[in-house]
N, CA, C and O atoms as a printed pandas DataFrame, in Angstrom:
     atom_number atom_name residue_name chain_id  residue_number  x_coord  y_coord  z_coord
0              1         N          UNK        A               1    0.959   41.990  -38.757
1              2        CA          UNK        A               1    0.883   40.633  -39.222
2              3         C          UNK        A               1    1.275   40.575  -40.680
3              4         O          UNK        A               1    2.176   39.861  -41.119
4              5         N          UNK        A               2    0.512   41.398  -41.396
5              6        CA          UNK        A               2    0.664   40.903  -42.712
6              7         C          UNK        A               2   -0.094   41.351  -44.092
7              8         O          UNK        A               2   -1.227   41.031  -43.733
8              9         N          UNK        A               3   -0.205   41.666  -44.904
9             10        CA          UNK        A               3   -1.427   42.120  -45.469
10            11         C          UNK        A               3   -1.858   40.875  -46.274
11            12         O          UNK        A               3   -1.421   39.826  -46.748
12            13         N          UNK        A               4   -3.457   41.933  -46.088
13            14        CA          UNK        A               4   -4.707   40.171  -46.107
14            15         C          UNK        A               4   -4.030   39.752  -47.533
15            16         O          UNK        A               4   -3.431   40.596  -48.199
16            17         N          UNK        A               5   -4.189   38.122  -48.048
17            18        CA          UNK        A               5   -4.247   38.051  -48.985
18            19         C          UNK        A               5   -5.469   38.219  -50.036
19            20         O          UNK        A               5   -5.286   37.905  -51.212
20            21         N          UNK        A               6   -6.383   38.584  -49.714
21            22        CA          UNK        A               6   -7.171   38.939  -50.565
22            23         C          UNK        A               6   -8.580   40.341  -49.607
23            24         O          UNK        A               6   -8.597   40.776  -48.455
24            25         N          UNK        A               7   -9.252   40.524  -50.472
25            26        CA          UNK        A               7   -9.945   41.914  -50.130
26            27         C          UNK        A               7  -11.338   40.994  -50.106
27            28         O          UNK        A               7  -11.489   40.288  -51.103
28            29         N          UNK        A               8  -12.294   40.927  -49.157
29            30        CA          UNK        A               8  -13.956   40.446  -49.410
30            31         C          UNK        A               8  -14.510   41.611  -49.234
31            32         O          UNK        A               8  -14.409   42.513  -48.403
32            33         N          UNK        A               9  -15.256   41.371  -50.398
33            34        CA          UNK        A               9  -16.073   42.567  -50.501
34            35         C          UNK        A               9  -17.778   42.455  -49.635
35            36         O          UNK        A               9  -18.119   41.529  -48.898
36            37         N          UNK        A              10  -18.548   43.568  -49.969
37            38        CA          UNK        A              10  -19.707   43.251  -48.950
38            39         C          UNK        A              10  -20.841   42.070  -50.222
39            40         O          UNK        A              10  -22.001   41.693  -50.052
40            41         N          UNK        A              11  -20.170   41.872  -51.056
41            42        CA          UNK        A              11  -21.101   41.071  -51.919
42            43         C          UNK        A              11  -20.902   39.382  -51.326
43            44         O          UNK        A              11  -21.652   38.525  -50.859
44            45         N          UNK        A              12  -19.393   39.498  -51.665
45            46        CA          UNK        A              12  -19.326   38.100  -50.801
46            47         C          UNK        A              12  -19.576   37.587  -49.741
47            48         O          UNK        A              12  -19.952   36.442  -49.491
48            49         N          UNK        A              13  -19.197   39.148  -48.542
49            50        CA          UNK        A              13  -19.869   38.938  -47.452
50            51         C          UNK        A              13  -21.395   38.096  -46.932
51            52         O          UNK        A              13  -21.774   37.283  -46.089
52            53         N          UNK        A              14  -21.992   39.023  -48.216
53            54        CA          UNK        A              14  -23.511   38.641  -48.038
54            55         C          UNK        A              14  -23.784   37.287  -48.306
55            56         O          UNK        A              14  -24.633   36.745  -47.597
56            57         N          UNK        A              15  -23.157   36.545  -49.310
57            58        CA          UNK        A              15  -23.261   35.525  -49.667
58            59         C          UNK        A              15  -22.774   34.329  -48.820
59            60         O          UNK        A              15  -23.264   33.201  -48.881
60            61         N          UNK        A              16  -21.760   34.702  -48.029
61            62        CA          UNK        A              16  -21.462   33.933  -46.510
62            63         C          UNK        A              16  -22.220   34.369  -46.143
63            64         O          UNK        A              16  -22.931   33.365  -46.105
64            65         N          UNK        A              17  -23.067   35.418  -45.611
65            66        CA          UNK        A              17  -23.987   35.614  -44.535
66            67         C          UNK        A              17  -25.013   34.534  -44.539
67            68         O          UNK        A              17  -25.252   33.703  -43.663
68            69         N          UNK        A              18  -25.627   34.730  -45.820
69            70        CA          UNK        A              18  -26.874   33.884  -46.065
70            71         C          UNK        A              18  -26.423   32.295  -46.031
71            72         O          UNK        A              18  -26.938   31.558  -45.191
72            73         N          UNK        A              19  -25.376   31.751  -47.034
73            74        CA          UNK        A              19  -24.640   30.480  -46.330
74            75         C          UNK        A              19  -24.564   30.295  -45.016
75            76         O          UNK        A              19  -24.681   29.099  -44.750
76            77         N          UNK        A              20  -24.409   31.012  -44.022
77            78        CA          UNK        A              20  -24.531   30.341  -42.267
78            79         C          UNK        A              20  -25.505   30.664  -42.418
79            80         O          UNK        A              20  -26.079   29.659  -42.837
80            81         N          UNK        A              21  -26.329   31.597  -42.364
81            82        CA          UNK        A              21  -27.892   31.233  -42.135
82            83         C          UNK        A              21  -28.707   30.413  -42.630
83            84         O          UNK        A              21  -29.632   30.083  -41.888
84            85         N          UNK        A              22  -28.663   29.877  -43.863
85            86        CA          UNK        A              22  -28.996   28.972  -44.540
86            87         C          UNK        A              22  -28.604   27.523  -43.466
87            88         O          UNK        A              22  -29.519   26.864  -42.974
88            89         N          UNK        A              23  -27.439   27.253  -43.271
89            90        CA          UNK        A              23  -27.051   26.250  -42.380
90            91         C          UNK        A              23  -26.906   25.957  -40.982
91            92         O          UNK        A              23  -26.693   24.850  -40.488
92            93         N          UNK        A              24  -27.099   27.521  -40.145
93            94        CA          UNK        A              24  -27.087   27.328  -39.002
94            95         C          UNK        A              24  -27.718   26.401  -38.245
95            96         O          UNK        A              24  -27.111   25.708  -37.428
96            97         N          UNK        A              25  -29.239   26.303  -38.503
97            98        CA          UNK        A              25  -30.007   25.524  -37.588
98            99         C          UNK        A              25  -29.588   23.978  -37.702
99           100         O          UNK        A              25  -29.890   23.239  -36.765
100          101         N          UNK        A              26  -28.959   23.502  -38.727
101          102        CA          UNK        A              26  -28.481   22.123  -39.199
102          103         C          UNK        A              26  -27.504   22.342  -38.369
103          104         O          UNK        A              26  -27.677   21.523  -37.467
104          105         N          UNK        A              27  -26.667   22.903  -38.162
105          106        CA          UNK        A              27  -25.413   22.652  -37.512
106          107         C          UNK        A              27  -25.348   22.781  -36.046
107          108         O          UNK        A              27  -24.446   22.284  -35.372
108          109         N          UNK        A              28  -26.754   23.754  -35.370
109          110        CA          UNK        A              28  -27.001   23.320  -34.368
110          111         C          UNK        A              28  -27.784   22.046  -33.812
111          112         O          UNK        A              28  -27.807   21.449  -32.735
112          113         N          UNK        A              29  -28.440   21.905  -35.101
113          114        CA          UNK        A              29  -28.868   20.287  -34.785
114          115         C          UNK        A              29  -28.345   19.795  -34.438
115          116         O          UNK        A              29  -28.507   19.227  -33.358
116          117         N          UNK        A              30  -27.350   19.720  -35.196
117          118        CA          UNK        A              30  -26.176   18.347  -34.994
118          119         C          UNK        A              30  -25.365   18.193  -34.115
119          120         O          UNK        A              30  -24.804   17.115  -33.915
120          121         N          UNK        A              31  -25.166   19.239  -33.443
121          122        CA          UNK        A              31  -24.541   19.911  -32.354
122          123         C          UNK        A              31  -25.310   19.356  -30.926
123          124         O          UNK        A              31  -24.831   18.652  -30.036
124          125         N          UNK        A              32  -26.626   19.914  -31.040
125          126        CA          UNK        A              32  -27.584   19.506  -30.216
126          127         C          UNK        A              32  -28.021   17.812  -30.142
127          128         O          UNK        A              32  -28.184   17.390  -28.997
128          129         N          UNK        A              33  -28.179   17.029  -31.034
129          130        CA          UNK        A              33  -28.028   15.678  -31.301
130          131         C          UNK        A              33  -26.983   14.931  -30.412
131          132         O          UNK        A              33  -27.177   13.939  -29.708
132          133         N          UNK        A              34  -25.656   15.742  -30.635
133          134        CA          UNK        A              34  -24.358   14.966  -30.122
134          135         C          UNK        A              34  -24.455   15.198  -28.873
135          136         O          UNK        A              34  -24.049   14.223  -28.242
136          137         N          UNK        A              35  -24.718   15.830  -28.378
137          138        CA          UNK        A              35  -24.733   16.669  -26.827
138          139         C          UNK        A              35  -26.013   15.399  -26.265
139          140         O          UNK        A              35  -25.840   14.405  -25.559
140          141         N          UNK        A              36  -26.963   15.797  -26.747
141          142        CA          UNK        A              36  -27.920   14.914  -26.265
142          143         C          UNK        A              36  -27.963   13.348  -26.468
143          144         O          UNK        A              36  -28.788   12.673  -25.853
144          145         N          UNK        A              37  -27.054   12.785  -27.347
145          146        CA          UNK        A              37  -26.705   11.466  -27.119
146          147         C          UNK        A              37  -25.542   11.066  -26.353
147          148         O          UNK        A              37  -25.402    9.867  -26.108
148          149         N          UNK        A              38  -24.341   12.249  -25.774
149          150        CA          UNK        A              38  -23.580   12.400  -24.736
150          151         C          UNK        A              38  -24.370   12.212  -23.390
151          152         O          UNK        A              38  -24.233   11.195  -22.710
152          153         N          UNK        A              39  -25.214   13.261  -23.039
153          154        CA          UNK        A              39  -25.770   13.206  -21.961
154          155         C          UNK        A              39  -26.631   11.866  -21.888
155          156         O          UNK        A              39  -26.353   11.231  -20.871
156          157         N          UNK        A              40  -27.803   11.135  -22.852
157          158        CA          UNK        A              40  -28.105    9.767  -22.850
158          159         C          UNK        A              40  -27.098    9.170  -22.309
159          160         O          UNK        A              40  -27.322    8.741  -21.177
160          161         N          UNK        A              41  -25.633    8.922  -22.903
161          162        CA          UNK        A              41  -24.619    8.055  -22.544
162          163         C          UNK        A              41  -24.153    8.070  -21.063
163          164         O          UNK        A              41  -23.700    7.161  -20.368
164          165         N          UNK        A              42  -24.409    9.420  -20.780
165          166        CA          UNK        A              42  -23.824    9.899  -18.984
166          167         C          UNK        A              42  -24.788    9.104  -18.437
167          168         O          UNK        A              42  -24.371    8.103  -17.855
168          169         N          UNK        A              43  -26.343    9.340  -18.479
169          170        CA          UNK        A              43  -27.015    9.237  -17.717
170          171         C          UNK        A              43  -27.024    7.091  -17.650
171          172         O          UNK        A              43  -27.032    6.392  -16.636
172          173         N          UNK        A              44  -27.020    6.712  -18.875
173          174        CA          UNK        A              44  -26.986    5.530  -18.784
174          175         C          UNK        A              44  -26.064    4.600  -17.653
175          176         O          UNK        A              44  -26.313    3.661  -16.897
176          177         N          UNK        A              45  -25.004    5.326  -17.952
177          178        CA          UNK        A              45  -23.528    5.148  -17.284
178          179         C          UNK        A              45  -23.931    5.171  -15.643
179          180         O          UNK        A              45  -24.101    4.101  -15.059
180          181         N          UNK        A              46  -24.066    6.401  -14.973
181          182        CA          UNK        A              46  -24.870    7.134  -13.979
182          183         C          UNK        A              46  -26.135    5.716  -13.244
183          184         O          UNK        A              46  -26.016    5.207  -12.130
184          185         N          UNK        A              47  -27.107    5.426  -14.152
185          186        CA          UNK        A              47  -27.328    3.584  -13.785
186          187         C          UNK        A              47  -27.017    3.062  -13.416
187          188         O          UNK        A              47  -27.194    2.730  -12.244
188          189         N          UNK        A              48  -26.056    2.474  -14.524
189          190        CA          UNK        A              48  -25.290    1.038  -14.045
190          191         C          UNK        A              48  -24.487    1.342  -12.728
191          192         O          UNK        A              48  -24.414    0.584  -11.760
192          193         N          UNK        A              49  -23.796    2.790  -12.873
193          194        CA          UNK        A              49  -22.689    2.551  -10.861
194          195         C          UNK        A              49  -23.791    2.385  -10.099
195          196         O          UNK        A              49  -23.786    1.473   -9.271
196          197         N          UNK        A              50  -24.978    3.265  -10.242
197          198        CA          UNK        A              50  -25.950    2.952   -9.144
198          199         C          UNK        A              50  -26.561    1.828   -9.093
199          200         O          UNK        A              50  -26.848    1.655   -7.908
200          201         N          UNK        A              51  -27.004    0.775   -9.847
201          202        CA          UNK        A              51  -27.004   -0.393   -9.729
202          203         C          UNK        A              51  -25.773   -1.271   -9.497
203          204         O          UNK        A              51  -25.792   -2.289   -8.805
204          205         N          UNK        A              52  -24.911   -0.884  -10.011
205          206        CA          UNK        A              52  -23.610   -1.528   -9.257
206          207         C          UNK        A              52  -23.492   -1.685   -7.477
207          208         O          UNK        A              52  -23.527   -2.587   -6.641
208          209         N          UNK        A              53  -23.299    0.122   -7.536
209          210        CA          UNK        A              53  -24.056    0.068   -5.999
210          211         C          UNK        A              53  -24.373   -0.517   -4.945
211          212         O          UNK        A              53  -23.868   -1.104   -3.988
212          213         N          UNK        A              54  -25.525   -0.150   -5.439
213          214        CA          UNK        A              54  -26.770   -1.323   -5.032
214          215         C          UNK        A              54  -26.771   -2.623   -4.558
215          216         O          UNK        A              54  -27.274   -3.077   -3.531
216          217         N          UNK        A              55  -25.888   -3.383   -5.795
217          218        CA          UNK        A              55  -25.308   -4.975   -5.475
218          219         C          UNK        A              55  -24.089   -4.633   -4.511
219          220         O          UNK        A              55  -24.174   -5.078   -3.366
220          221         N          UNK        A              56  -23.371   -4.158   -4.728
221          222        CA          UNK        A              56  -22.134   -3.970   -4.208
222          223         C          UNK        A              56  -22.977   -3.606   -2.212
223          224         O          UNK        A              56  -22.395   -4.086   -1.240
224          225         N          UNK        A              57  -23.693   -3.143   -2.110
225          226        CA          UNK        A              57  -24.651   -2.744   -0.425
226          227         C          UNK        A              57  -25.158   -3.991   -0.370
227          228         O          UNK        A              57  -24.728   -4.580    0.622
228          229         N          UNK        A              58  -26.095   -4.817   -1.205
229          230        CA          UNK        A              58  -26.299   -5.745   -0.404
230          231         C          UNK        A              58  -25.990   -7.397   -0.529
231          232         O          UNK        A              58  -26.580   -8.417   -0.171
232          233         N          UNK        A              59  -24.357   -6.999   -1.451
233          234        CA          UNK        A              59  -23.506   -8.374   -0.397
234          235         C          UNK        A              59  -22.518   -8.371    0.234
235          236         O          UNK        A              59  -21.719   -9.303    0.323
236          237         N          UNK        A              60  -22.452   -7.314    0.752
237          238        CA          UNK        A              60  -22.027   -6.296    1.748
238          239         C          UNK        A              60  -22.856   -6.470    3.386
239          240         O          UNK        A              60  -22.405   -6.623    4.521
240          241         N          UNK        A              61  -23.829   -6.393    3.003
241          242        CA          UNK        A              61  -25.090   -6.639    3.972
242          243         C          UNK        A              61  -25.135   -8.003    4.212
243          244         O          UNK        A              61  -25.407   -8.249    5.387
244          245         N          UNK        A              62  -24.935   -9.136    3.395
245          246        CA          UNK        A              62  -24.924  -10.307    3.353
246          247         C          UNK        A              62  -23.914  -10.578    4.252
247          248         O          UNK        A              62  -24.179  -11.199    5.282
248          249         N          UNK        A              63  -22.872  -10.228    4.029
249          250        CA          UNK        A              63  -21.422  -10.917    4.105
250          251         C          UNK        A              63  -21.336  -10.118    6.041
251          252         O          UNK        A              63  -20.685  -10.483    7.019
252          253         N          UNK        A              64  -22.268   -9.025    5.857
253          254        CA          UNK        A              64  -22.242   -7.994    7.523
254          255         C          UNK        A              64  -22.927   -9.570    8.497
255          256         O          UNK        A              64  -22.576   -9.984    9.602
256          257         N          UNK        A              65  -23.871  -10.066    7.640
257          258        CA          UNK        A              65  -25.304  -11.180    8.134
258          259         C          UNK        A              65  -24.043  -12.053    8.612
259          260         O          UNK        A              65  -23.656  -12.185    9.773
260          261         N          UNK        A              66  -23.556  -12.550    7.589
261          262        CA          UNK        A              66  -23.039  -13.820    7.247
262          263         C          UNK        A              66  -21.645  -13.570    9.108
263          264         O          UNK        A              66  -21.514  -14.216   10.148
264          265         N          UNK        A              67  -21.139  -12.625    8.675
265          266        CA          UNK        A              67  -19.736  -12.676    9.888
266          267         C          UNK        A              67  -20.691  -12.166   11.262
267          268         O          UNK        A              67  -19.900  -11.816   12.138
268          269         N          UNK        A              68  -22.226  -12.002   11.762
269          270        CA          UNK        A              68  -22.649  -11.640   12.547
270          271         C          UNK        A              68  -23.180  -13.312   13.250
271          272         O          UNK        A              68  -22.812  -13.794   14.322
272          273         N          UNK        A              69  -23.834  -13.730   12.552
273          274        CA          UNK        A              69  -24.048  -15.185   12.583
274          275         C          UNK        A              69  -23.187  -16.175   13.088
275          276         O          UNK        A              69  -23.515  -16.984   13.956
276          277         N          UNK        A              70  -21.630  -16.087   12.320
277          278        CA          UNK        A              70  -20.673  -16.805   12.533
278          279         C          UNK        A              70  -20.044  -16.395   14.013
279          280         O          UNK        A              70  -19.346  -17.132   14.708
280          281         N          UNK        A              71  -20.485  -14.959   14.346
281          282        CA          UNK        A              71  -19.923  -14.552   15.692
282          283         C          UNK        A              71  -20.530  -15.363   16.977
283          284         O          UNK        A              71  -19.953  -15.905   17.919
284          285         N          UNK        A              72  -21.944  -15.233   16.643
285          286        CA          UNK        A              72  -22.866  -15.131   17.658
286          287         C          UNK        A              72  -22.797  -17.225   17.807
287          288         O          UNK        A              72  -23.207  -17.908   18.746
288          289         N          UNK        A              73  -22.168  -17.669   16.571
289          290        CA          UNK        A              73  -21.851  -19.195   17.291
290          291         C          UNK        A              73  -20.478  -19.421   17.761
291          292         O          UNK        A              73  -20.303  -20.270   18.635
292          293         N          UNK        A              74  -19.577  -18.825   17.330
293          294        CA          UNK        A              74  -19.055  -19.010   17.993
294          295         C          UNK        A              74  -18.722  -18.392   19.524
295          296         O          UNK        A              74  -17.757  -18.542   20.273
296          297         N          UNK        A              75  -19.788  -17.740   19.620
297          298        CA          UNK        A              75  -19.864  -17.327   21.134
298          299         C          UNK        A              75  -20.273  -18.264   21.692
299          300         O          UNK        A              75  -19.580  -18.667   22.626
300          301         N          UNK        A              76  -21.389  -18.914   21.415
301          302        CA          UNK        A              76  -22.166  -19.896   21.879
302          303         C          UNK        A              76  -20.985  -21.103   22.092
303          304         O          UNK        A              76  -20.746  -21.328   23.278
304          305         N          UNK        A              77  -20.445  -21.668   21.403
305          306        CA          UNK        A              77  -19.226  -22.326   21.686
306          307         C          UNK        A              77  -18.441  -22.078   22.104
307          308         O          UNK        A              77  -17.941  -23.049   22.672
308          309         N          UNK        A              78  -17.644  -20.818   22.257
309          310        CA          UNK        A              78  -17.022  -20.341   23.646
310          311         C          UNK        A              78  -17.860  -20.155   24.891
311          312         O          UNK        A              78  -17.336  -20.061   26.001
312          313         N          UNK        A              79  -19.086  -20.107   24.710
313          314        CA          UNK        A              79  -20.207  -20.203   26.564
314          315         C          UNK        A              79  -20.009  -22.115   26.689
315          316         O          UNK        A              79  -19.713  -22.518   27.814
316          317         N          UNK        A              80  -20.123  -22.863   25.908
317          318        CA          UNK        A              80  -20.094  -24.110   26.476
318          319         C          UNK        A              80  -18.742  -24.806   26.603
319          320         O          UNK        A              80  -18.525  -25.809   27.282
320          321         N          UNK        A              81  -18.217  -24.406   26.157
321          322        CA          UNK        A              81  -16.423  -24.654   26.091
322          323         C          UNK        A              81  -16.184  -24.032   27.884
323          324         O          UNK        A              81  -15.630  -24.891   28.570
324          325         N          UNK        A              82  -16.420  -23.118   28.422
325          326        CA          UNK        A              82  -16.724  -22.708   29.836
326          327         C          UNK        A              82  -17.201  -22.857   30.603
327          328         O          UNK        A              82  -16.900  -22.663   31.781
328          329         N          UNK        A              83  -18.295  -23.339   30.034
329          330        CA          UNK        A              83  -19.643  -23.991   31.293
330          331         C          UNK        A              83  -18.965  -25.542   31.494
331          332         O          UNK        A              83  -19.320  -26.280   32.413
332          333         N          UNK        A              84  -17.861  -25.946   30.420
333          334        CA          UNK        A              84  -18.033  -27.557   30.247
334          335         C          UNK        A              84  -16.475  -27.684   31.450
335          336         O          UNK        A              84  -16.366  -28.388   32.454
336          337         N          UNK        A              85  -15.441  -26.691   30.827
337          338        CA          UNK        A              85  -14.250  -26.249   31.590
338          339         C          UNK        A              85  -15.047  -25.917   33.438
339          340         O          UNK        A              85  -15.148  -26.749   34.339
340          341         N          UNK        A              86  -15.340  -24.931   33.455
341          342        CA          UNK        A              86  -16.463  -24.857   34.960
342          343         C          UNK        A              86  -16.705  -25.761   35.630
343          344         O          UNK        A              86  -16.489  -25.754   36.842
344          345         N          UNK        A              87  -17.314  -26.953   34.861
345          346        CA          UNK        A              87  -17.479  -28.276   35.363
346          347         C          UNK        A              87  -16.315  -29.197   35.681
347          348         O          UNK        A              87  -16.391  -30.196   36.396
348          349         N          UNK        A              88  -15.727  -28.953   35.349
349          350        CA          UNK        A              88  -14.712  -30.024   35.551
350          351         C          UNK        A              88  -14.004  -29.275   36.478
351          352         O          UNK        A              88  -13.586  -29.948   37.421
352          353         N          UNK        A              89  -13.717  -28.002   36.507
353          354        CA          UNK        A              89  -12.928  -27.366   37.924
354          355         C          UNK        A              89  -13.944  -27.507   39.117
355          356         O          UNK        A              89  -13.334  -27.690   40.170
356          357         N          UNK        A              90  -15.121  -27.481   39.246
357          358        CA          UNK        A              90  -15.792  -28.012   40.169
358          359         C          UNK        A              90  -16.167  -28.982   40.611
359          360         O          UNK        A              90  -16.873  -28.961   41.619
360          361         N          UNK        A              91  -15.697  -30.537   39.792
361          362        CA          UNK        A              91  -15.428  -32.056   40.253
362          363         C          UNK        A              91  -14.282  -32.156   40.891
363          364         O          UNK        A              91  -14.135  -32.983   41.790
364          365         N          UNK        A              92  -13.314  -31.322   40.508
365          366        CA          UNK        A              92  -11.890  -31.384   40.659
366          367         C          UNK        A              92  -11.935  -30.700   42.240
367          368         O          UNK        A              92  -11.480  -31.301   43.214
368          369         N          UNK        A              93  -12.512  -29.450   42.314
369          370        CA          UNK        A              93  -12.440  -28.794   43.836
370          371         C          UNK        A              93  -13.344  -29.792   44.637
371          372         O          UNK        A              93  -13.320  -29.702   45.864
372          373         N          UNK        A              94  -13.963  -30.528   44.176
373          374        CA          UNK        A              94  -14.916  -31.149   45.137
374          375         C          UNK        A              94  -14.358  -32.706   45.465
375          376         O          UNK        A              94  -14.872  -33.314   46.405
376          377         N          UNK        A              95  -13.589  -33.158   44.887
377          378        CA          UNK        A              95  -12.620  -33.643   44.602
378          379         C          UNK        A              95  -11.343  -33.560   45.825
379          380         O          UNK        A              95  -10.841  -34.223   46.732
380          381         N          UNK        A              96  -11.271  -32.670   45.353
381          382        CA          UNK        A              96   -9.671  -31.957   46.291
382          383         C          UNK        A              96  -10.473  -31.773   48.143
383          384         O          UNK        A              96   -9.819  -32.135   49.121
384          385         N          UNK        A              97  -11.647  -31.285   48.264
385          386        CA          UNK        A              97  -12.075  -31.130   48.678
386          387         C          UNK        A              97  -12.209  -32.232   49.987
387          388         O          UNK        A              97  -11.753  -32.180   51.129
388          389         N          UNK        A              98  -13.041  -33.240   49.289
389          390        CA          UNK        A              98  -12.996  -34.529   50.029
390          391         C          UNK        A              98  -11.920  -35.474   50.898
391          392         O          UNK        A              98  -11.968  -36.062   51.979
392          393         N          UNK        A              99  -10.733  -35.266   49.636
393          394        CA          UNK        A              99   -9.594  -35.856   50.272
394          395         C          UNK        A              99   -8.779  -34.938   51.152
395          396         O          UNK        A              99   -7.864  -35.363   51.858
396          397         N          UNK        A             100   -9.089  -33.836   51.099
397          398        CA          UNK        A             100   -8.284  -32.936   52.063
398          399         C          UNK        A             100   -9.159  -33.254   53.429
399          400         O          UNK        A             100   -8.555  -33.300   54.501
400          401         N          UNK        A             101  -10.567  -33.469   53.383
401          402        CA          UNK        A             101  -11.072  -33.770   54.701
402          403         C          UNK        A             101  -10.617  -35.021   55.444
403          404         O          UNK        A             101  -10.087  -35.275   56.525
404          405         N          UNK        A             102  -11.224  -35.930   53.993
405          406        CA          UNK        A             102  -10.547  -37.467   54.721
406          407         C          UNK        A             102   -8.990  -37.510   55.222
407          408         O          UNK        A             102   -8.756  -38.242   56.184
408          409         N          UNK        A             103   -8.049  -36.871   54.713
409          410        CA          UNK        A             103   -7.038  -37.092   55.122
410          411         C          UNK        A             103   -6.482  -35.914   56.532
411          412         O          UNK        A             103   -5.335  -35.976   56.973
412          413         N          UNK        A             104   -7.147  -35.275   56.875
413          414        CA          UNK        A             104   -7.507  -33.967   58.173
414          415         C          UNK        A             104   -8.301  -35.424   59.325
415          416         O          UNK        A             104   -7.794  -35.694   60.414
416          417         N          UNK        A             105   -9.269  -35.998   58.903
417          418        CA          UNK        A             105  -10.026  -37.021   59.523
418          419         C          UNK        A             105   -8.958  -37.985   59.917
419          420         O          UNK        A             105   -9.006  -38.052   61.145
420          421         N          UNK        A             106   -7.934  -38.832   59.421
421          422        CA          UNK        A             106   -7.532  -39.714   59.037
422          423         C          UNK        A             106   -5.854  -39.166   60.051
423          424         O          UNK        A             106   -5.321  -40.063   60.703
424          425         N          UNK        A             107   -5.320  -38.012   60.072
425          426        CA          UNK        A             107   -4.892  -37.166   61.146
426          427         C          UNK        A             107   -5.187  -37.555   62.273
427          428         O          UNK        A             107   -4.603  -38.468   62.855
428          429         N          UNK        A             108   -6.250  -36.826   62.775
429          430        CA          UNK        A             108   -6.870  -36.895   63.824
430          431         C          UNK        A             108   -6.993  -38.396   64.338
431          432         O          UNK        A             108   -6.244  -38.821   65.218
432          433         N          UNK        A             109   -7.784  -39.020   63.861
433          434        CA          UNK        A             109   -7.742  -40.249   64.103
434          435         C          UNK        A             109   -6.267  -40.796   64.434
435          436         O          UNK        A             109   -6.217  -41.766   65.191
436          437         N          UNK        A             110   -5.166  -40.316   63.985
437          438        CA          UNK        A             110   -4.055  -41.068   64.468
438          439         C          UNK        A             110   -3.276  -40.318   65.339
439          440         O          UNK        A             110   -2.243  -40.765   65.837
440          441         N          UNK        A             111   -3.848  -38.849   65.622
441          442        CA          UNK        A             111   -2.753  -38.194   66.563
442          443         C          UNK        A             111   -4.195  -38.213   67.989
443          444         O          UNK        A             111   -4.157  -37.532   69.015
444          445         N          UNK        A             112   -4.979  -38.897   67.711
445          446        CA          UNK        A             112   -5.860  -38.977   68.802
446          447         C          UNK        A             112   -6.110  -40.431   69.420
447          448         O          UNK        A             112   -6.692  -40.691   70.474
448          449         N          UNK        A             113   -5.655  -41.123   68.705
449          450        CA          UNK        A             113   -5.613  -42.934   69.069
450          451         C          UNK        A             113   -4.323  -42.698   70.035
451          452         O          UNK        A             113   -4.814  -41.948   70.879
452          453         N          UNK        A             114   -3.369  -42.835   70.300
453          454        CA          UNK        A             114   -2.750  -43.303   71.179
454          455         C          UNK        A             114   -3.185  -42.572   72.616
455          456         O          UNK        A             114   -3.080  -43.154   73.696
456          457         N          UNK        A             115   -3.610  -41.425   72.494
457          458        CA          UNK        A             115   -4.487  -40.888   73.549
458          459         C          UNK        A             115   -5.092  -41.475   74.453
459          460         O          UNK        A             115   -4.911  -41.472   75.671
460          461         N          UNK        A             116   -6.353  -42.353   73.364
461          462        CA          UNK        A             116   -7.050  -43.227   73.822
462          463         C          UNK        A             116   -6.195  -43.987   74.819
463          464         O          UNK        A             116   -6.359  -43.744   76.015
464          465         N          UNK        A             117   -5.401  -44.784   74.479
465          466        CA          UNK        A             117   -4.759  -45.398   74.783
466          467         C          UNK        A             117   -4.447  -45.600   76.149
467          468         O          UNK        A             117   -3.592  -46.425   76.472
């Protein structure tokens, strides 16, 4: 690489030594401080999605209520929309019904009159 620009001796050494020791625990404070108002911040954070959540499940649940409700009438209005349709194909066969007799009756009666006769 290079030669050092300068030589430290063990005097200076010592005198950095005792400088970080002198300051270490401050600097892990501070260290420790930041970390622990990081993790405060996570955990806060970590909350709110879970209360987000939370809301987010139950109008979710609402809205599950809400399209279960709306099903179950309009079923109910498709059962009477059928029962009401039902009815009317069964005036109609009863209907059809009648005049197919009267006019079977109404037959007879005329391919059996000159008989008489």
């Amino acid at each position: 690489m290079g030669e050092p620009a300068m030589e430290i001796g063990d005097r200076e050494l010592e005198k950095i030594g005792e400088y970080v020791k002198s300051h270490l625990p401050q600097w892990i404070d501070e260290t420790a401080s930041k970390v622990h108002q990081r993790e405060f911040d996570l955990l806060e954070r970590v909350v709110r999605v879970e209360e987000e959540l939370k809301s987010l499940r139950e109008v979710m649940e609402e809205r599950f209520t809400a399209v279960d409700e709306r099903f179950n009438a309009l079923q109910k209005q498709m059962d009477k929309r059928f029962e009401a349709q039902q009815t009317q194909m069964d005036k109609r066969f009863t209907t059809l019904q009648w005049t197919v007799s009267a006019g079977f009756v109404i037959l007879a009666a005329l391919i059996g009159a000159p008989l008489l006769l």
